[in-house]
N, C-alpha and C positions, 0 to 999 in steps of 0.2 A: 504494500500500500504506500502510496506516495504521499508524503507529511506535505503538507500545505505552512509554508514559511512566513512569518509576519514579519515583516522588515518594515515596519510602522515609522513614517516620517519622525516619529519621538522616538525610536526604538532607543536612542541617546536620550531617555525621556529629562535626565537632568538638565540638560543641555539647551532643551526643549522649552521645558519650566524657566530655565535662569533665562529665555530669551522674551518669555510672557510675563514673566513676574508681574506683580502687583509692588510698585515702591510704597513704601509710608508719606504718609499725608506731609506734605511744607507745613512747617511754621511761617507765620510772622517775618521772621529776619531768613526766612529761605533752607535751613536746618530742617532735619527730618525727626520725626517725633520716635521716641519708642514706645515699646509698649503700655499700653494702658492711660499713654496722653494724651492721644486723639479723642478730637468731642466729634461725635456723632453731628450727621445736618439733623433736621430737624424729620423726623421720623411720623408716619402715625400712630395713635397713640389708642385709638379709641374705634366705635362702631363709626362707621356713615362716613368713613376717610375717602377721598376721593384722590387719586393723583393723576397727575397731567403728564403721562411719559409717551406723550407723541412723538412719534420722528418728526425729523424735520426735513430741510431741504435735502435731498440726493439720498436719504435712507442713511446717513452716516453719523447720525446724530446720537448721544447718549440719551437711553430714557429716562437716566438718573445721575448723578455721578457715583462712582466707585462710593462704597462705604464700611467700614469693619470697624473692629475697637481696638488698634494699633497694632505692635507687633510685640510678640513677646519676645523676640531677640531682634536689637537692633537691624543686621542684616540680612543677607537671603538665606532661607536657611533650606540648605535641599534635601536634611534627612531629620527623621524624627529622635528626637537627642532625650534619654529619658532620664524623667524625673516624675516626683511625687508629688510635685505643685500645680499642674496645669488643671486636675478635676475632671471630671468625664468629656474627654473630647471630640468632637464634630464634623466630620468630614464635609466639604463642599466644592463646588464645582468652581474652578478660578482661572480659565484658559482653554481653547480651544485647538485644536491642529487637525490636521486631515492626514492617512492610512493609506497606504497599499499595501497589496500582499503579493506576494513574488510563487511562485512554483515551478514544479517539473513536470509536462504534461506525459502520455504513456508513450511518446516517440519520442521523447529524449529532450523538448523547446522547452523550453523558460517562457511564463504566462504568467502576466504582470496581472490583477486588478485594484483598479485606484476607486478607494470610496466616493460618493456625491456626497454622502456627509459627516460634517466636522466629528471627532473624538473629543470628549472632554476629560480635562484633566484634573485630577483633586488632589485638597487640601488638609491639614488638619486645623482647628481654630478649637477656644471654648466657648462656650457655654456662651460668653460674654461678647464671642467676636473676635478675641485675638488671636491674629494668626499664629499658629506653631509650626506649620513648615508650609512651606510656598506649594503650587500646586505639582506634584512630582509623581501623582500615581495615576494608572490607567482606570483605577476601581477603587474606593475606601467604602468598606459598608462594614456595619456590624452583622457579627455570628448570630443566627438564630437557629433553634432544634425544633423542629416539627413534631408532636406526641397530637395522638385523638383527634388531631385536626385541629389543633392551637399551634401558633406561635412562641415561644420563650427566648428574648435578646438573653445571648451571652456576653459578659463583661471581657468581650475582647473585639479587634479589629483587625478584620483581613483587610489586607495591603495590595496591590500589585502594580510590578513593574514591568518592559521587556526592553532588553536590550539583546545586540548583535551578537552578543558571544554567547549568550543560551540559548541560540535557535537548536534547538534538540526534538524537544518531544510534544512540546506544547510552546510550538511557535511563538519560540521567544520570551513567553510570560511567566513571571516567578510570582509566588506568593511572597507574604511574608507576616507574622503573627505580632499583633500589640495589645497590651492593656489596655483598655479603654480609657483609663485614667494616663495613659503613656508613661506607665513606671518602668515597664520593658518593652523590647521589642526583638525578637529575630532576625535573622537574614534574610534576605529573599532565597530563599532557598525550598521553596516546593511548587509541586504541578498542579496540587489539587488538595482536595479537602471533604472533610463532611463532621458532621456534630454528633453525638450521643449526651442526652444529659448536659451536666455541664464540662463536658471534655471534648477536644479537637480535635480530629486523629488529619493526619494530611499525609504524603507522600509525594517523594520527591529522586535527583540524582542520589541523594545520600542511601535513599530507605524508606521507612515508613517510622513515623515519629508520632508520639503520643504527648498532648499539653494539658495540662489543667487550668480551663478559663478563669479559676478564681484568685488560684495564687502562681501563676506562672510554671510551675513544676513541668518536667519534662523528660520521656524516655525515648531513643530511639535506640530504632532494632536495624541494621543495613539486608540490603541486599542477599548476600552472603548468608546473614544468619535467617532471614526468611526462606532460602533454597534454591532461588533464583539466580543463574549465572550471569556475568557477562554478556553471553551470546546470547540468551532468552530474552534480556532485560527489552529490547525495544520489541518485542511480540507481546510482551507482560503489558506493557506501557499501555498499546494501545489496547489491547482489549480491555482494561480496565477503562479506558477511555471511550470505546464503542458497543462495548459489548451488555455490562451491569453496571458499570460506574461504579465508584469506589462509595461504597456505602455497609455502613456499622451493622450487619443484624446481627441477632440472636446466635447465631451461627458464627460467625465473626464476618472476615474482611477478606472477599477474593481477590485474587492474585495468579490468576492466569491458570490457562487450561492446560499445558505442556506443548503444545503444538503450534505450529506456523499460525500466523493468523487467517490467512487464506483459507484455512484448513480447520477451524475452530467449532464449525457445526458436524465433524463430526467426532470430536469430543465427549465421552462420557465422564470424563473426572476432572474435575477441578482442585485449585487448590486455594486455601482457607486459611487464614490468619487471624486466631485470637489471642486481641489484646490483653485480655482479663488472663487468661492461664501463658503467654507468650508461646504460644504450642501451633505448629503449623501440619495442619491434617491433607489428605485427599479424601475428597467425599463425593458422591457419582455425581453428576451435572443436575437430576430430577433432585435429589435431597437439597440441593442447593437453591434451585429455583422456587421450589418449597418454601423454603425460608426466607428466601426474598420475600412470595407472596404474601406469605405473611406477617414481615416485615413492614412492607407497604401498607396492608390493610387495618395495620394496628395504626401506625403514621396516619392513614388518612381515610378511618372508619364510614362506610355507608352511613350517611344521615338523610334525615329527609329533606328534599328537594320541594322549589316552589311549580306547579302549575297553573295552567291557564284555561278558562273556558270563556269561549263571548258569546253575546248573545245581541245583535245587533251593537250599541254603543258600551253596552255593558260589559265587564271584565270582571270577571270573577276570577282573583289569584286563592288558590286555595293550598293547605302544605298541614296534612294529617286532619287536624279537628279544626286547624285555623282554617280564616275563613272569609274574604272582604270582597265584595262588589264595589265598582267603581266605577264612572259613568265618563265616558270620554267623548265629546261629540268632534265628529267628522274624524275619529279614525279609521286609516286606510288599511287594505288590506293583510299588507305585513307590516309588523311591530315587533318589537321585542320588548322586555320587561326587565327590571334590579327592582328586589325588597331588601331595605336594611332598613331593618327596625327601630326607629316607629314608623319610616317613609317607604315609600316606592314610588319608581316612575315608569311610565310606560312611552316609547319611540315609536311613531311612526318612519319608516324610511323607506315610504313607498311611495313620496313624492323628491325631487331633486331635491330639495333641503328641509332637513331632519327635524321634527319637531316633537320636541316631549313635555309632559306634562308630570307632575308634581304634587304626590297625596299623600294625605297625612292615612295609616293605615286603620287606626282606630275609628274614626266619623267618615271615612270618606270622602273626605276634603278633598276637594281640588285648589290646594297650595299657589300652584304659580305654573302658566302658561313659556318655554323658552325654548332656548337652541339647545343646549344639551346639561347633564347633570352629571356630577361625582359625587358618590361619595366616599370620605375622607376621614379615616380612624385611625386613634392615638392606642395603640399596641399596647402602652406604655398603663396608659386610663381608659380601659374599656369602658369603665362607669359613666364618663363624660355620653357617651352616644355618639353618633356618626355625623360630622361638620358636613358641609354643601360644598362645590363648586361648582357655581351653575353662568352658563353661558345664555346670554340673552340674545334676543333676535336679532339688533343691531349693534352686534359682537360686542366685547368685552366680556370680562369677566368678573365675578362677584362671590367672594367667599363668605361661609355665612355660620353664626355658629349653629348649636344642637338645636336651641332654643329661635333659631332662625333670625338671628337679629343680623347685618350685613357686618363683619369687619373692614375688608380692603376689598376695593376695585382692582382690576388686571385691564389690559388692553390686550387686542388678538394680538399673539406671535405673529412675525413677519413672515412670509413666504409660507413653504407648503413644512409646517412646526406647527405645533399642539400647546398647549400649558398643562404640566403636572403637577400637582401638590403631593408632599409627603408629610405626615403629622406624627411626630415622637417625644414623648415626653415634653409635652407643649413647645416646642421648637419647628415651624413651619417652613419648608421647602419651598419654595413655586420657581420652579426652570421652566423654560422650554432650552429648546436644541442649539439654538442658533444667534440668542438675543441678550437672556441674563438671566442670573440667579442669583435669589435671595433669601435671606433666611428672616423669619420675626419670631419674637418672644411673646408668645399670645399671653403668659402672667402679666408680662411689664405692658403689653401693647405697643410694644419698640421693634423696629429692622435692626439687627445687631451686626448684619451683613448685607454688602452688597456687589454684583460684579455684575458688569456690561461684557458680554461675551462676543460680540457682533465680530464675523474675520472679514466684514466686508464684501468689496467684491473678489 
């Protein structure tokens, strides 16, 4: 099988970053501030904010200017330097670049393809806005373990980067493991990952490595002592990459069939790595798969699902014993429908532009007549209920809380770009692709961050 190469315009991703940097805000006398001296512009603060972030002439115009709450280290900083003081930190999006990817096709040609769009590149910052490293990664997100069909963040931070000289097995892209609070952090040094609980397991050139998301603790086992040679290793690689994916069951952790990859279905035995006993078995292919299904089905238990019945304008979504008619007039043929409790909306998009409506599920309320709906839940505070972001007919956008009162206005993304929110532990996202990102503190009613992303023409 032919590995598919990322030689990503960043793949020098520091390089990359120190040339997008964000500098610190001027003083007064023309000096650059450090951290935590920078005063914020003036931010909203409350419901019914309205902001004016038109383009202007030629599309080249900021919606805003730049904004953050200074730098925790004077300079650029292009790695994450740890310590105990910075508090649970933030990843955000603070620069843009564009991607090719390079290959070998089955006749022996090199075959270039170059993205239409931008990669963004992230950051780390707190809680407060200050930045703690410039933006230098392909990816910063927090760990989460999937159980019963819930969520659970882990108190750590996957990282990645790709540069030129790990084009091996996973074109180019390394991980790399940090406390959430950045007291530690690892090398980039793995291909991949997955959770159990609250532990890490990932692998990588080294091996297969075990962390403990709470207190950093850490064991790794190589290669070698898993059973796997040298010459197996890139057959191992990728079927853990194409075949079951590198995922924790009950069983343990596969690690390749013995055979070419070519050659993989007709495999009866696998081989199996568990962490808990450090013991590495062979067990037939059906025992394994088994336990996968099982696996999975435990992760993400059959629940009950919502339905639909109409009856001319009427909509009755029903789900077990629950139960709401809903009265929609002039919808078209196809529709589709989202319930999150207490709301639901129903889409027409069976004329050229989409329109949906807006019910409270208990009375039946018809809420509000727009262009489209999100909604938008804090993982963090399920108790809160699900925020809005609802797109109105003559675009814009309008986020809104549980209780439906309006916070911030948005204006439409430029070009053919979307607007997303992401909501955690009252800390709000809103990117789109190609324009900017920002973050607000929905406690304080403040933007703690802010970045103009636009690469122009």
């Amino acid at each position: 099988m032919d590995r598919t190469q990322l030689t990503a315009l960043t793949l020098s991703v520091l390089l990359l970053a120190g040339c997008a940097q964000a500098s610190p805000a001027p003083t007064e006398n023309g000096s650059s501030q450090t951290a935590g001296s920078l005063s914020l512009p003036e931010a909203p603060t409350g419901p019914n904010v309205q902001m004016d972030w038109s383009r202007l002439d030629g599309n080249k115009t900021a919606l805003q200017p730049d904004a953050d709450g200074g730098r925790w280290y004077p300079d650029y900083t292009g790695v994450l330097v740890p310590s105990e003081d910075y508090g649970p930190l933030v990843p955000y999006a603070g620069a843009l670049t564009y991607s090719f990817n390079t290959w070998t096709d089955d006749s022996g040609q090199e075959q270039v393809w170059y993205s239409p769009w931008p990669t963004s590149l992230y950051g780390l910052m707190t809680r407060e806005g200050k930045i703690v490293t410039d933006p230098v990664y392909l990816s910063a997100e927090q760990a989460e373990f999937y159980w019963q069909g819930h969520s659970t963040a882990l108190p750590v931070l996957l990282l990645s980067q790709a540069r030129e000289e790990w084009n091996d097995f996973c074109n180019g892209l390394r991980y790399a493991v940090a406390a959430q609070d950045g007291s530690w952090i690892t090398d980039f040094e793995f291909w991949g990952y997955t959770t159990h609980e609250d532990e890490v397991l990932l692998y990588g050139p080294g091996g297969v490595t075990w962390i403990d998301a709470v207190s950093g603790a850490r064991q790794d086992w190589s290669w070698g002592f898993l059973g796997v040679t040298e010459e197996e290793l890139p057959s191992v690689v990728e079927q853990i990459m194409w075949l079951y994916g590198f995922q924790w069951t009950e069983a343990g952790i596969f690690l390749g069939t013995g055979t070419q990859t070519r050659n993989v279905q007709t495999a009866n035995q696998v081989r199996v790595f568990s962490p808990e006993t450090t013991e590495v078995v062979w067990m037939s292919r059906s025992d394994w798969e088994t336990s996968l299904g099982q696996w999975n089905s435990q992760q993400w238990p059959p629940t009950g699902y919502w339905e639909d019945r109409r009856e001319g304008d009427q909509v009755t979504l029903f789900n077990g014993d629950e139960s709401y008619a809903l009265t929609v007039p002039g919808l078209g043929e196809s529709f589709s429908f989202e319930v999150c409790e207490p709301f639901a909306y129903l889409c027409d998009f069976s004329e050229e532009q989409s329109k949906c409506w807006l019910f409270r599920l208990s009375s039946g309320e018809l809420l509000t007549e727009c262009g489209t709906i999100s909604f938008v839940t804090d993982p963090a505070r399920p108790e809160y209920g699900p925020y809005l972001l609802v797109r109105g007919h003559n675009s814009g956008y309008t986020f809104y809380t549980p209780d439906l009162e309006p916070l911030y206005t948005f204006p439409d993304p430029s070009g053919n770009t979307w607007l997303s929110c992401t909501l955690r532990d009252g800390l709000l996202a809103v990117r789109d692709d190609r324009t900017f990102f920002g973050c607000w503190d929905l406690d304080a009613g403040a933007c703690i961050f802010y970045r103009n992303l636009d690469l122009g023409d």
